[in-house]
C-alpha positions in Angstrom: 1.6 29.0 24.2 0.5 30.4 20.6 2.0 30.0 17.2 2.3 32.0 14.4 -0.2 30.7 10.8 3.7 30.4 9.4 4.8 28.0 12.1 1.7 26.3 12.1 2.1 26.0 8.3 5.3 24.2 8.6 4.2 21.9 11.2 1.4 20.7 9.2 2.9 20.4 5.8 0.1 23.0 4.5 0.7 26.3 2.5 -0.2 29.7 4.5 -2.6 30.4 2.5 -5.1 27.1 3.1 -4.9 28.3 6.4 -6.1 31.3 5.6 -8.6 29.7 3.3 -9.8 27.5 6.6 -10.1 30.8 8.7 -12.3 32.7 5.8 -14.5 29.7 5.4 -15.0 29.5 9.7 -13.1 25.4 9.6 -10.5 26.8 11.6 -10.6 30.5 13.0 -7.1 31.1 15.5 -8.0 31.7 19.0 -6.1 34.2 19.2 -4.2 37.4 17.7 -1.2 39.6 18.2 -1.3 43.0 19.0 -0.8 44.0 15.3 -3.6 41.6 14.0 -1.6 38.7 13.2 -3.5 34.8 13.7 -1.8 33.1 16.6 -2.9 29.5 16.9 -3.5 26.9 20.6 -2.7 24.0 20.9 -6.9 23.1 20.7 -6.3 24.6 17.1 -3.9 22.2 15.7 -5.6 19.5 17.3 -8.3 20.2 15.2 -6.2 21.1 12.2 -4.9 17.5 12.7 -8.8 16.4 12.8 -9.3 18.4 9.6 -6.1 17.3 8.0 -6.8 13.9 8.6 -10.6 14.2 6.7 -9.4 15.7 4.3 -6.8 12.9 3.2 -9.8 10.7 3.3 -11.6 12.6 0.3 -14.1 14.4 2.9 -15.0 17.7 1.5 -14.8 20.8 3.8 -18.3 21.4 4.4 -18.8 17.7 5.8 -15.6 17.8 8.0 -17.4 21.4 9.3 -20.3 19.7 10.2 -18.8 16.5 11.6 -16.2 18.7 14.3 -19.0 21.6 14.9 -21.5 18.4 15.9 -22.1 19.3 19.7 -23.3 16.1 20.4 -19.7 14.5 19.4 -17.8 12.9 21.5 -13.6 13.7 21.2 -13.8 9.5 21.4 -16.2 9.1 18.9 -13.6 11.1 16.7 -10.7 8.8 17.3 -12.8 5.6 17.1 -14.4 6.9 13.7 -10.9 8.0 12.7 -9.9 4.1 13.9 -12.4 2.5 11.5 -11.3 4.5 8.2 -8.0 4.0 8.6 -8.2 0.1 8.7 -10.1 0.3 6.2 -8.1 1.7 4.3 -4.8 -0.3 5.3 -7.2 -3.3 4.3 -7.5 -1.6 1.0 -4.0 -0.6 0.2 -2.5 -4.1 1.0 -5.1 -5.8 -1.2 -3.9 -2.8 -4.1 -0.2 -4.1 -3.2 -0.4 -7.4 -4.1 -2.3 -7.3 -6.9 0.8 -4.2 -7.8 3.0 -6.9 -7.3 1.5 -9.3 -9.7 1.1 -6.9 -12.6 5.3 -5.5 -12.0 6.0 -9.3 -12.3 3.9 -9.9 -15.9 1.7 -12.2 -13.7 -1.3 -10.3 -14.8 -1.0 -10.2 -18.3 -3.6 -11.4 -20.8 -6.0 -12.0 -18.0 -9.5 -12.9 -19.6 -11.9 -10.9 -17.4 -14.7 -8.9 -17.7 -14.7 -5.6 -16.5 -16.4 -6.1 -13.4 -14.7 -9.2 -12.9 -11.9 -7.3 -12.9 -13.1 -5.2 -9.9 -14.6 -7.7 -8.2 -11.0 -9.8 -8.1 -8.5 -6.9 -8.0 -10.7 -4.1 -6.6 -10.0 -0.7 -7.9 -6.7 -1.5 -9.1 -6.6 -2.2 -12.7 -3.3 -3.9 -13.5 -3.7 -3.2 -17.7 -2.2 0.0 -16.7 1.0 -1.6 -16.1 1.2 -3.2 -19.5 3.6 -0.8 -21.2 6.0 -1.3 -18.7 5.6 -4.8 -18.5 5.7 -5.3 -21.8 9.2 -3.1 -22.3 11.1 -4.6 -19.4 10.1 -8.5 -19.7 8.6 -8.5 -23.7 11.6 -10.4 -25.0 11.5 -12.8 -22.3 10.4 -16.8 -22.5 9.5 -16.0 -19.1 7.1 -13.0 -20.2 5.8 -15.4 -23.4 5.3 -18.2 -21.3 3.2 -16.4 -18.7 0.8 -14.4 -21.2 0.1 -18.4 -22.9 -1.1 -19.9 -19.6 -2.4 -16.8 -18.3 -4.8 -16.2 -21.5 -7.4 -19.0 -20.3 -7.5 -18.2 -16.6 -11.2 -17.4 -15.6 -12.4 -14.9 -12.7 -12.0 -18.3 -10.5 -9.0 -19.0 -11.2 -7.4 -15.4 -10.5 -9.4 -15.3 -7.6 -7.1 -18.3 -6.3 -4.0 -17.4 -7.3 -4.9 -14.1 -5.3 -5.7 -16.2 -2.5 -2.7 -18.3 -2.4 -0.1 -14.9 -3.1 -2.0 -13.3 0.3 -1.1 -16.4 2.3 2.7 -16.8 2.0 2.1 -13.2 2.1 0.7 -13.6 5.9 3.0 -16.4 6.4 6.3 -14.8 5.9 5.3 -11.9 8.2 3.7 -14.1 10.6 7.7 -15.4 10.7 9.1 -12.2 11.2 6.5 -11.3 13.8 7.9 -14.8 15.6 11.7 -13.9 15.2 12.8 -16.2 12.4 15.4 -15.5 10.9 14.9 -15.5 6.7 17.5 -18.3 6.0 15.8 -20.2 8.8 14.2 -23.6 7.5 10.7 -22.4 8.0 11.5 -19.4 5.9 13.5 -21.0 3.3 10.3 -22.8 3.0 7.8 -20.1 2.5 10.5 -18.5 -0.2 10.2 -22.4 -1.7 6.3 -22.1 -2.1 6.7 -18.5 -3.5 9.1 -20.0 -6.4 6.8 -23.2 -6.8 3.6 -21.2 -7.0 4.9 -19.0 -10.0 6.3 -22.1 -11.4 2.9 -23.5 -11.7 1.0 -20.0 -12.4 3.4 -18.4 -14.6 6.6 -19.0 -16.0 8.9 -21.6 -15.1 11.0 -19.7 -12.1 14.4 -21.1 -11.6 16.6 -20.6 -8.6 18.6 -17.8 -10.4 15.6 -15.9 -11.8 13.6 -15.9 -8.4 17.1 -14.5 -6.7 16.9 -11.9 -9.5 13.2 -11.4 -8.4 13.9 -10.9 -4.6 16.5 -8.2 -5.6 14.2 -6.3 -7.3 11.7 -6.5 -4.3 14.3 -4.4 -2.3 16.0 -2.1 -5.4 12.6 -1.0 -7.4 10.9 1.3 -4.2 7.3 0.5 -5.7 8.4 -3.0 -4.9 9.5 -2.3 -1.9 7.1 0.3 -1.0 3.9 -2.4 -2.0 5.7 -5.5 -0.3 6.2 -3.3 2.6 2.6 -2.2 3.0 2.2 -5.5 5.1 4.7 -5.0 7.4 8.0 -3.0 7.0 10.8 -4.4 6.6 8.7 -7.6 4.6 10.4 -7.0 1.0 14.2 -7.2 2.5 13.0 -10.5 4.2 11.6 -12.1 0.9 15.1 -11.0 -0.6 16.9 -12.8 2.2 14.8 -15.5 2.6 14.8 -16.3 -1.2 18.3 -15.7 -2.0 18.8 -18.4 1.2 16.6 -20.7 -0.2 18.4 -20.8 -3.9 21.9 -21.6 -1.9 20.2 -24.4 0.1 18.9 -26.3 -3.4 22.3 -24.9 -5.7 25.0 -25.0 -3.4 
């Protein structure tokens, strides 16, 4: 079975004419054509479209994804185990970039005293300045938004590096709880939401029960909230809602 390069363009979410682009340039020539000339595509040609695709999203320019699927020596294994290492690498990457998202959308990274490279070396390539503006706009007026830039104006590299620590272990906690079944207004979870409040308490702003229930909403009704939180494990930033809001009725009701 053969398809056409506009079926093949639909399945792969590319534009007819990259596929043209990829036959011209010999990445990825059709094994086949109709009687009037027209590219028909095998299945072995979108499997290696998907290899190409897949490269490509990784930042690989053409010529080096040529030579890597051209290599005659390479092993359809090696592909996928190769493949295998990026990929977690990258997921390492992305949930590191998520929390530290998460801290700058909550004006927990404002007035940070770093260098540069410290910068880079705490929050990778993320650099959560660029989330002043917005910061600033939403929560400016805010004792909560004054209070955090006063403490937050002394903290070293150290001490970021710690609060960066502590944010990625109720992070592994609370999906380590959802892994396990618990329900979020279970007591263990109720708990984890607890720690959460307590630890932006101390690092912050002072977080009441009603403005860490107004926090967990806005985990699940801003997306890049929800998209970040969800990063470690879909479905997480629901959870924190749930488990938060639970906690605030087990210490206010």
């Amino acid at each position: 079975m053969s398809w056409s390069v506009g079926q093949v363009a639909g399945f792969a979410g590319v534009t007819v004419r990259t596929l043209h682009h990829y036959d011209a340039i010999g990445l990825l020539v059709p094994s086949e054509r109709s009687h009037a000339g027209h590219r028909r595509y095998s299945d072995a040609d979108l499997d290696r479209l998907q290899q190409i695709l897949f490269y490509r999203e990784l930042g690989f320019p053409l010529e080096e994804v040529a030579a890597l699927l051209d290599d005659p020596d390479a092993d359809p294994r090696a592909h996928l185990r190769r493949q295998h290492e990026l990929l977690t690498g990258r997921i390492e990457r992305l949930q590191k970039m998520a929390a530290a998202v998460e801290q700058a959308l909550e004006a927990r990274t404002m007035g940070i005293n770093l260098t540069p490279e410290e910068k880079f070396e705490v929050f990778g390539d993320f650099d959560p300045d660029e989330y002043q503006e917005e910061v600033q706009e939403r929560w400016g007026d805010t004792d909560a938004y004054r209070q955090s830039r006063e403490r937050t104006a002394s903290y070293t590299k150290e001490d970021w590096q710690r609060i960066q620590n502590e944010a990625d272990e109720l992070t592994r906690r609370f999906v380590a709880l959802m892994e396990a079944g618990e329900p979020a207004d279970s007591e263990a979870a109720m708990d984890v939401a607890e720690d959460h409040r307590q630890g932006i308490s101390r690092h912050h702003y002072d977080c009441g029960y009603e403005m860490h229930t107004c926090l967990g909403e806005m985990y699940v009704n801003d997306e890049r909230f929800t998209r970040n939180i969800d990063q470690a494990r879909p479905g997480l930033a629901a959870y924190m809602r749930d488990a938060i809001l639970a906690n605030a009725v087990r210490h206010t009701a």
